[in-house]
Residue frames as qw, qx, qy, qz and C-alpha x, y, z in Angstrom:
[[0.121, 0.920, 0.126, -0.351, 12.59, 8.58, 2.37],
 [0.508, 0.078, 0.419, 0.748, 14.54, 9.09, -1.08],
 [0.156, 0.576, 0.294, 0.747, 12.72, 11.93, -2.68],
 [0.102, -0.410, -0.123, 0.898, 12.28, 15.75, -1.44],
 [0.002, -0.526, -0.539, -0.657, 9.43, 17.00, -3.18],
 [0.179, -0.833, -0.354, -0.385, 8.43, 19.01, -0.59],
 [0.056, 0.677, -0.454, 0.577, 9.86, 21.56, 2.16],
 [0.808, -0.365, 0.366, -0.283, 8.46, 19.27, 5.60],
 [0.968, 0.145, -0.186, 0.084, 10.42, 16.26, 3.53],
 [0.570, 0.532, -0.413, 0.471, 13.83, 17.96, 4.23],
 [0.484, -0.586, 0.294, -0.580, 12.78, 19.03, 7.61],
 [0.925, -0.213, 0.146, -0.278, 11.59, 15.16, 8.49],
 [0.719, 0.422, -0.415, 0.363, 15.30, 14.20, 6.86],
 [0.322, 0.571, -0.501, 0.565, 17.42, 16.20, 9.03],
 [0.554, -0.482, 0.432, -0.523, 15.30, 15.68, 12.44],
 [0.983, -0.078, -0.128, -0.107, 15.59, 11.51, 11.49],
 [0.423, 0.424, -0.514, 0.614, 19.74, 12.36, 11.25],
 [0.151, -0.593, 0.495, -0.617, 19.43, 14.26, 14.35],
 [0.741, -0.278, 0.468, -0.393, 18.01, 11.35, 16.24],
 [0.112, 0.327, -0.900, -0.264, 19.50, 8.66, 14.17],
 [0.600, 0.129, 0.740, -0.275, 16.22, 7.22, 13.03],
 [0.643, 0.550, -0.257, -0.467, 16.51, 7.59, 9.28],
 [0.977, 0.106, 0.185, -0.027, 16.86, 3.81, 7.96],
 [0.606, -0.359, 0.579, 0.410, 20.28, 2.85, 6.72],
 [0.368, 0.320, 0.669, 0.561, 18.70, 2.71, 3.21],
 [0.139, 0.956, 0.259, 0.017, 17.27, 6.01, 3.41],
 [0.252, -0.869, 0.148, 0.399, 20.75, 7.83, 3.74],
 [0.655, 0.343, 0.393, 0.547, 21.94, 8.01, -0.09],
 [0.368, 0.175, 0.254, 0.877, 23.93, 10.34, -1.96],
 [0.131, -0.677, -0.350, -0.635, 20.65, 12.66, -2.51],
 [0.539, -0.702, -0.457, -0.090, 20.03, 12.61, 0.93],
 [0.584, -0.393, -0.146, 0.695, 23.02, 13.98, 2.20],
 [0.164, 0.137, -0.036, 0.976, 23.28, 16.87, -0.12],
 [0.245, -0.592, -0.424, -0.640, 19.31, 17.44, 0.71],
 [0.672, -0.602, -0.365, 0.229, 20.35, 17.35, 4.62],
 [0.485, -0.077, 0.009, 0.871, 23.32, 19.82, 3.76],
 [0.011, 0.472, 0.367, 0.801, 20.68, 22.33, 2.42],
 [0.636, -0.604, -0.477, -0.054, 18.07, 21.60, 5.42],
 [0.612, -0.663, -0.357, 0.242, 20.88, 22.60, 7.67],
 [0.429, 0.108, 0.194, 0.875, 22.82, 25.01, 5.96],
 [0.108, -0.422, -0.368, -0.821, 19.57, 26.76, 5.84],
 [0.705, -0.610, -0.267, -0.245, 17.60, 26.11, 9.33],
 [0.744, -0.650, 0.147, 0.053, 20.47, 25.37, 11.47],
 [0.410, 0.792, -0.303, 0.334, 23.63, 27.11, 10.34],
 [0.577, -0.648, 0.422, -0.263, 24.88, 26.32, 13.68],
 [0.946, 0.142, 0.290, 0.017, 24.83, 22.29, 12.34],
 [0.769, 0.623, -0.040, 0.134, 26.53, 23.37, 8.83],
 [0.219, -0.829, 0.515, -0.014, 29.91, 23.83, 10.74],
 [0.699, 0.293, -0.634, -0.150, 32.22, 21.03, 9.43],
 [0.165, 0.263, -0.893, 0.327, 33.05, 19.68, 12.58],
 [0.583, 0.036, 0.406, -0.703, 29.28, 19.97, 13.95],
 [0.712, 0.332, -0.451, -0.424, 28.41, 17.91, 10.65],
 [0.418, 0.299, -0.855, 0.070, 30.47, 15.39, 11.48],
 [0.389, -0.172, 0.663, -0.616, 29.11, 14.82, 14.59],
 [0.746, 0.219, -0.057, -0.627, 25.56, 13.96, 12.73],
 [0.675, 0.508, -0.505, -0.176, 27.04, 11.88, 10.37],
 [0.206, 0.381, -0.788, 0.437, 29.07, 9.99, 12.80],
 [0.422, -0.035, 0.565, -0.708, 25.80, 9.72, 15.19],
 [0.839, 0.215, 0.177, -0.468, 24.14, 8.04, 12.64],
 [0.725, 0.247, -0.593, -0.248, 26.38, 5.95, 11.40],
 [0.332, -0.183, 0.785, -0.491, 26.77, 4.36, 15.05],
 [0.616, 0.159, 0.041, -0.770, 23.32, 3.96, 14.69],
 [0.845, 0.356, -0.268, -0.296, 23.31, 1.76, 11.84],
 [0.925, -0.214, 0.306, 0.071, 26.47, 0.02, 12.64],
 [0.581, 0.733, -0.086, 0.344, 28.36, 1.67, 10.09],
 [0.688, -0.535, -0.034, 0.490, 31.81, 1.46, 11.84],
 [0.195, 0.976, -0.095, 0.024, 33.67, 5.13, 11.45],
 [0.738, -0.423, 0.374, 0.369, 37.15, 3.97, 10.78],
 [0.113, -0.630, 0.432, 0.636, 40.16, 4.72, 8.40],
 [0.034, 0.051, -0.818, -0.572, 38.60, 2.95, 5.68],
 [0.158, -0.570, -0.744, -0.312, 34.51, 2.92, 6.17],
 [0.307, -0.643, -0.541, 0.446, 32.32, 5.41, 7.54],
 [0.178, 0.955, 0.184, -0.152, 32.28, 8.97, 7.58],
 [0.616, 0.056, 0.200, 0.760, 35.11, 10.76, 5.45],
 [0.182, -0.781, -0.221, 0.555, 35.63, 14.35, 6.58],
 [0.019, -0.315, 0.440, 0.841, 37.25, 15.77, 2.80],
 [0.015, -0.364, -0.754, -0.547, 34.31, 14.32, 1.11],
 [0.161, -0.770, -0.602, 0.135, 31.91, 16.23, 3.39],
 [0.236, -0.611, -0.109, 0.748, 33.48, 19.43, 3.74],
 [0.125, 0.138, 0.696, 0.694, 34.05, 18.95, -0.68],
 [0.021, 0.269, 0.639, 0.720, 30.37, 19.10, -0.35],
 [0.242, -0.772, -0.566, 0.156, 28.96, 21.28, 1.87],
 [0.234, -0.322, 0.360, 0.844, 31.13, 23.68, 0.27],
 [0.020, -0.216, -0.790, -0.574, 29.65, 22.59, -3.08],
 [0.211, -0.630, -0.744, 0.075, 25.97, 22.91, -1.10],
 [0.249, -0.654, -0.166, 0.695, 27.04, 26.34, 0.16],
 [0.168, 0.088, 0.507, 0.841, 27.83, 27.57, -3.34],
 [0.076, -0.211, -0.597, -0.770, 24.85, 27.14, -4.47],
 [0.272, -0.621, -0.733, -0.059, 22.63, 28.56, -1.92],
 [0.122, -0.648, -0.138, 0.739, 23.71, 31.44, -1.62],
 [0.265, 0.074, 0.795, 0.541, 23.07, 31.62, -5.15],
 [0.170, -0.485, -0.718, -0.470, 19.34, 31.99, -4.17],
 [0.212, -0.531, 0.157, -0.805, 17.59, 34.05, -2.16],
 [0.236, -0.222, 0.828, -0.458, 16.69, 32.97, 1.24],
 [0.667, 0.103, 0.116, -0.729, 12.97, 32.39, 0.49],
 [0.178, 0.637, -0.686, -0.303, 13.66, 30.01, -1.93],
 [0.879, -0.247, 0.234, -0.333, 12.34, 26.80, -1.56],
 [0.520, -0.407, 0.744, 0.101, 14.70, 23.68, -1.02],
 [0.807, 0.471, 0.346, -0.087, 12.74, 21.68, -3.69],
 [0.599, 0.798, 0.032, 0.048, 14.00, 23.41, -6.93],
 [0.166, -0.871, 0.462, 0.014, 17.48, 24.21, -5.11],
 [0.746, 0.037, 0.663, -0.055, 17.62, 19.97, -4.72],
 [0.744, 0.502, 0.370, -0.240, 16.78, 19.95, -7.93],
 [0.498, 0.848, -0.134, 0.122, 19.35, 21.78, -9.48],
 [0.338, -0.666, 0.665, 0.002, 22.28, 20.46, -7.71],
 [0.620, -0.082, 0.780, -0.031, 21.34, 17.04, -8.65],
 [0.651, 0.726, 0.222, -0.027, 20.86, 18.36, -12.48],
 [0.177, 0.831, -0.527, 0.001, 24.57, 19.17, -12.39],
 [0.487, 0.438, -0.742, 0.143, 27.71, 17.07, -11.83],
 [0.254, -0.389, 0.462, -0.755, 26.94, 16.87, -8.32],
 [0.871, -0.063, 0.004, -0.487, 24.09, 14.10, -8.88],
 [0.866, 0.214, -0.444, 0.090, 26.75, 11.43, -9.26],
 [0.603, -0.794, 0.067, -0.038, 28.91, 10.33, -6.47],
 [0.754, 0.076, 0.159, 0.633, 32.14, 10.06, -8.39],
 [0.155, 0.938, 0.294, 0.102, 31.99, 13.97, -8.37],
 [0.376, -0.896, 0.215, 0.095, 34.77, 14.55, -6.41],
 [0.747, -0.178, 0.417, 0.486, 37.38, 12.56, -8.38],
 [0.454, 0.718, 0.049, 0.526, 37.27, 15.55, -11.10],
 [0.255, -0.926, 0.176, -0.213, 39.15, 17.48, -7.89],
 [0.321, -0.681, 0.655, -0.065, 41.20, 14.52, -6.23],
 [0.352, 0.422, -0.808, -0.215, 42.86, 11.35, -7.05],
 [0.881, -0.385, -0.260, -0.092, 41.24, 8.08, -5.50],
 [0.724, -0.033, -0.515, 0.457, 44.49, 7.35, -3.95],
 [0.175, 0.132, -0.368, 0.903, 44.58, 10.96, -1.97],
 [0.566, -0.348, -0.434, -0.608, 40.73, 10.83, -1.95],
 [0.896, -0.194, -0.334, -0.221, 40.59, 7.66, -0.41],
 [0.459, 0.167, -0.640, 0.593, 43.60, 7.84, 2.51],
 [0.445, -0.523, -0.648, 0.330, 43.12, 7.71, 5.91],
 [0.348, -0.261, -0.144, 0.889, 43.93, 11.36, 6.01],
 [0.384, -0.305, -0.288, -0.823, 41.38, 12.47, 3.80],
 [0.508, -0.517, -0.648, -0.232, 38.93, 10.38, 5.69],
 [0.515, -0.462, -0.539, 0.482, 40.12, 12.01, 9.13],
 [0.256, -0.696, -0.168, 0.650, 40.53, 15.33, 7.99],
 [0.538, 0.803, 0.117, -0.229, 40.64, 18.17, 5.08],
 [0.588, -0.371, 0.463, 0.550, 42.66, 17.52, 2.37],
 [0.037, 0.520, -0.383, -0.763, 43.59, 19.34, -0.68],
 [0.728, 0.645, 0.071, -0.219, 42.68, 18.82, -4.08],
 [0.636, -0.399, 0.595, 0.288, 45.28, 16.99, -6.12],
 [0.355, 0.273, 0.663, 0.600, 44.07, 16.98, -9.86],
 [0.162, 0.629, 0.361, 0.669, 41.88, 20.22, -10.11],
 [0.118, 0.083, -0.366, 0.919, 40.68, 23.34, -7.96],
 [0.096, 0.608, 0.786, -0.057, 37.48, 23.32, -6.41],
 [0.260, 0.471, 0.357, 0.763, 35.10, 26.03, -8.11],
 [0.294, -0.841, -0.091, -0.446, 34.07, 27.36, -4.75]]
């Protein structure tokens, strides 16, 4: 599952997270911010940062993706962008459909996954500390 062309696609994302059956090669860059929308919007409960993690963490198990101070989940790059995800859905009215929201995130900076180094430095990025927990911004301010 790489594309989101419809509203059941984001749905059929986030319930593979929740049960950690979404393939290893199905969880890319798009997919995460199109799981941040899914649950930011359906299950606000989820979009807590620490709930997130959980997910994220559950599924990499899953895969085998060991969650350590260098691989795995990294807790400033998620929060960076489920912020970033938050922005811009509130942006739109509820109705809204995910699709076009998708769309336009991934028509901005946002589509690349070097996004976050216009905020932080690889070296403060990329420390255990960012990966365990929120750290600042070091070279710009985030815009939300």
């Amino acid at each position: 599952m790489t594309e989101f062309t419809t509203e059941p696609d984001f749905e059929a994302l986030a319930m593979r997270v929740m049960d950690t059956t979404l393939p290893r090669d199905a969880w890319t860059h798009t997919a995460h911010f199109a799981l941040a929308l899914w649950i930011l919007r359906h299950r606000p409960d989820l979009g807590d940062p620490g709930r997130f993690r959980e997910l994220i963490v559950r599924l990499n198990d899953a895969h085998g993706t060991p969650n350590t101070e260098d691989s795995g989940y990294h807790h400033t790059i998620t929060v960076a962008s489920l912020r970033a995800t938050r922005a811009l859905l509130a942006q739109h009215p509820p109705t809204t459909p995910l699709v076009p929201i998708l769309a336009e995130l991934l028509a901005g900076p946002y589509a690349r996954p070097d996004w976050i180094l216009a905020y932080w430095s690889p070296a403060r990025l990329f420390s255990a500390r960012a990966r365990r927990e929120w750290v600042e911004p070091d070279v710009s301010e985030l815009p939300f």
